[in-house]
C-alpha positions in Angstrom: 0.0 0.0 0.0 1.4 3.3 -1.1 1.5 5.4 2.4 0.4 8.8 2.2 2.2 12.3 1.5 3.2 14.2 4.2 1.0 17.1 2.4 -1.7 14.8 1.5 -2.1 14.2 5.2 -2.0 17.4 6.3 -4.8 18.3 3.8 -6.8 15.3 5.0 -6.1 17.0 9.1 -6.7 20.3 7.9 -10.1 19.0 6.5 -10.8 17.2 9.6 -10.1 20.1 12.0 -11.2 23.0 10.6 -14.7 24.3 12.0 -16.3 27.6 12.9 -15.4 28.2 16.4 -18.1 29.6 18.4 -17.6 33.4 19.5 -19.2 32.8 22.7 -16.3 30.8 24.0 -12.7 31.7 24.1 -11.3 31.1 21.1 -7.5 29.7 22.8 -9.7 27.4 24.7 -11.2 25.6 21.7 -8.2 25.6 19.2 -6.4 24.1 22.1 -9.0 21.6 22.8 -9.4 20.8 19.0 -5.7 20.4 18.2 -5.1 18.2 21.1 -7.6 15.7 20.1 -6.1 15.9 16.3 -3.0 15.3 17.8 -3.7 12.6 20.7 -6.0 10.6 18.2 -2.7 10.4 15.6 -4.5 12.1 13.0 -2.2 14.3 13.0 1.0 12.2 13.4 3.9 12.5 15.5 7.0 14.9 14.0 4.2 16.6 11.8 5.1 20.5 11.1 2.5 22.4 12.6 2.3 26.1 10.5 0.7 28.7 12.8 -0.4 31.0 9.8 -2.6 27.6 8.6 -3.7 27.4 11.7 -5.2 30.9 12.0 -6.3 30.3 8.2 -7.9 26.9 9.3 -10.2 28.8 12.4 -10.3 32.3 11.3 -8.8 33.7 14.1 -5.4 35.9 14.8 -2.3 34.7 15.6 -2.5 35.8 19.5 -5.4 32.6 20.0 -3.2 30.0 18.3 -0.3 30.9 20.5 -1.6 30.5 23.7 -3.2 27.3 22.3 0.2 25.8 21.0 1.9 27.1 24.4 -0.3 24.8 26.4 0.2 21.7 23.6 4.3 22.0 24.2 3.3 22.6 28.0 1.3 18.7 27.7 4.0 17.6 26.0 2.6 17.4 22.6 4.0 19.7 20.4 8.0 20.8 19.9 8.8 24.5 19.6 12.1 25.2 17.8 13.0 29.0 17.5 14.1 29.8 13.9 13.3 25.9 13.1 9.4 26.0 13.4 7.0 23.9 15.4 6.2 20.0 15.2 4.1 17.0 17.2 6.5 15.5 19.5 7.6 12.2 19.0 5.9 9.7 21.5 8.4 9.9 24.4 9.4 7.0 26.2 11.0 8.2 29.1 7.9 11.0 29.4 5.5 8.0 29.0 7.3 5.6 31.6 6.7 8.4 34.0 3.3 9.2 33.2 2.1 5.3 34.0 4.2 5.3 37.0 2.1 8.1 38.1 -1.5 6.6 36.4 -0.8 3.1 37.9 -0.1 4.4 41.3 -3.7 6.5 41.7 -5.7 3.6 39.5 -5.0 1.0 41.8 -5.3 2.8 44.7 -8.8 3.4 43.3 -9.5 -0.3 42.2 -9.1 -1.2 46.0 -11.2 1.5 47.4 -14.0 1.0 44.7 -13.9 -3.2 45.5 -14.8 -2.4 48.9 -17.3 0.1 47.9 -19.1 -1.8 45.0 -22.5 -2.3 44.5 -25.2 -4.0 42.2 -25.6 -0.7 40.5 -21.8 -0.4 39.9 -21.7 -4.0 38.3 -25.1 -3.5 36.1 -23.0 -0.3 35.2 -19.9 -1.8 34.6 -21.9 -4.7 32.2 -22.9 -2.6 29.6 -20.2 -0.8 29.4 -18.1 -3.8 28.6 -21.9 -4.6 26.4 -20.5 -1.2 24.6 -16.8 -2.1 24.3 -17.7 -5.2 22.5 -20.0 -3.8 19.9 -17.8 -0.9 19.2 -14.5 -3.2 19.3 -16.6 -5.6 16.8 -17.7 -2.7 14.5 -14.4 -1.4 14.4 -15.7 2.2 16.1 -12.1 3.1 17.3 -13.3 6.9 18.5 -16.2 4.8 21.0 -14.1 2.8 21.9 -11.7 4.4 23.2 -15.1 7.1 25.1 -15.9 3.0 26.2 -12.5 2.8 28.1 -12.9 6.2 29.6 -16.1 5.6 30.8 -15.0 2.0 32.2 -12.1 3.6 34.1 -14.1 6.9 35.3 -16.7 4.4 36.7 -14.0 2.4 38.6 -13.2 6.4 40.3 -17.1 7.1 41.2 -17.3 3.6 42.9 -14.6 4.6 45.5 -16.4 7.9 45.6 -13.3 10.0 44.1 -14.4 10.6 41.0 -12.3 13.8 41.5 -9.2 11.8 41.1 -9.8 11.2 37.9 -9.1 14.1 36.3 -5.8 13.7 37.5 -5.4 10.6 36.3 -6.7 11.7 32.8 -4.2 14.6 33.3 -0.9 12.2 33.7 -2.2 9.7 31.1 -2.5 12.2 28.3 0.7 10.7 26.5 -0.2 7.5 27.0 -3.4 8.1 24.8 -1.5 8.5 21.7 0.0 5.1 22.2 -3.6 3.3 22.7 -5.1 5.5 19.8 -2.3 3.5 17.5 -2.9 0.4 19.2 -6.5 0.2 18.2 -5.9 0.0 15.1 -3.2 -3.4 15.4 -5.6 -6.7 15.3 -6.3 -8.6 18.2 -5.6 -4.8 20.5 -9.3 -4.3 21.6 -10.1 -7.7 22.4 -7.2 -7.8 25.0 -8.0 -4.9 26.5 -11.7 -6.2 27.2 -10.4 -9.1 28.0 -8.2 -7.3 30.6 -11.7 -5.1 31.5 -13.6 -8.0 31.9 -11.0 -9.7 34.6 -11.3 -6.3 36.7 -15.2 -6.8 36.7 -15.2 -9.9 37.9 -12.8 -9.4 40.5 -14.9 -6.5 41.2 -18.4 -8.2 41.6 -17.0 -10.9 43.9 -15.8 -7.5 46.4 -12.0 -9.0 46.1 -9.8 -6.4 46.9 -6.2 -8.4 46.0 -7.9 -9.8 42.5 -9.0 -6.1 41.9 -5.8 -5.1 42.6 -4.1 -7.6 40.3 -6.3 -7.5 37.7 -6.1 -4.0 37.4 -2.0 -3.7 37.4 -2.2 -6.3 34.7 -4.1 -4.2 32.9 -1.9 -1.1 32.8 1.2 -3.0 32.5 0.0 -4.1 29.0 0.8 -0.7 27.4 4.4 -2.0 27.3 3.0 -5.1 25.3 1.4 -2.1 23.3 4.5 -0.1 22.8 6.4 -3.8 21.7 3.4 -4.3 19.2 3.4 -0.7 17.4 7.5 0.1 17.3 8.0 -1.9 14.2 5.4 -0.6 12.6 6.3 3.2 13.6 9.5 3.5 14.6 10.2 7.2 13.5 7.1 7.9 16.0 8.9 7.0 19.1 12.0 8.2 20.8 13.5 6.6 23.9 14.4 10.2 25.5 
């Protein structure tokens, strides 16, 4: 398969992205938000030159917006400013994403054992058709609601221990990690293990086991390493080890 042009793809994100914004809402606020999903969904690929003068083309807006928007992408992590050289998507960083897990693993399990203590019928009937959604989506090769699934599954875990506040920050600290699982969607056999994985922390979770909950759950986020092993080969100029 012939893979597509740098400028081909850029089209095809420039297409995707641009929108009226509404003038109600700040307008940093929403190129921000829109460029961050552009860039942690990989449609708009890692080491991708990001022109600020399309940008403000793209949303009809002035050059002051689009700054403070790409100020808080590099601030994420997402985007590499080079003065005089221009401004790019980061490669996927592996010593930024190592850290990031250590931090996501740490408050997710600590969760996982709270919320085993705390669950209820309601949480499992919950929890059911959630996994109900993950499958049909996984099946129908719905990569965007699959991915909303696994949010949902993971925010859900966070109300059952009644800290629901926590995670945000979790969501905070795994933004780089998103990038990986957005690629990883689309490598056969992906989805199934993770609802495999999801499936395991339900169960664990109905019977009220705290230690299987536990288990289950840092199985689960140690297999974005067996994600990372899948997807180098296949996009090895997308990851750095720095």
């Amino acid at each position: 398969m012939t893979s597509m042009t740098a400028e081909a793809r850029l089209a095809e994100s420039e297409a995707a992205i641009a929108r009226p914004l509404d003038r109600r809402l700040p307008a940093a606020e929403q190129v921000y938000r829109m460029l961050r999903e552009e860039i942690i969904t990989c449609r708009i690929v890692p080491n991708e030159a990001i022109s600020e003068n399309r940008i403000c083309g793209m949303f009809q807006v002035s050059r002051s917006p689009v700054r403070i928007a790409l100020t808080r992408l590099a601030e994420d992590g997402l985007i590499d400013i080079f003065p005089q050289r221009g401004t790019f998507v980061a490669p996927i960083k592996m010593r930024q994403v190592i850290e990031s897990q250590f931090a996501r693993t740490a408050l997710e399990i600590a969760l996982v054992e709270v919320a085993a203590r705390r669950w209820t019928p309601e949480h499992s009937r919950e929890a059911h058709a959630n996994l109900d959604d993950q499958r049909r989506h996984a099946a129908s090769g719905e990569a965007w609601e699959f991915y909303l699934d696994n949010e949902r599954f993971h925010q859900m875990i966070a109300k059952a221990a009644d800290l629901e506040g926590v995670w945000k920050t979790v969501q905070s600290v795994k933004m780089l990690w998103d990038r990986i699982g957005h690629l990883a969607n689309r490598v056969a056999g992906h989805r199934e293990d993770i609802i495999a994985e999801h499936e395991a922390i339900v169960a664990a979770l109905d019977r009220k086991d705290e230690k299987a909950s536990v288990k289950a759950m840092t199985a689960h986020l140690r297999s974005v390493f067996n994600a990372i092993a899948r997807l180098r080969p296949l996009h090895e100029d997308y990851f750095t080890d720095e």
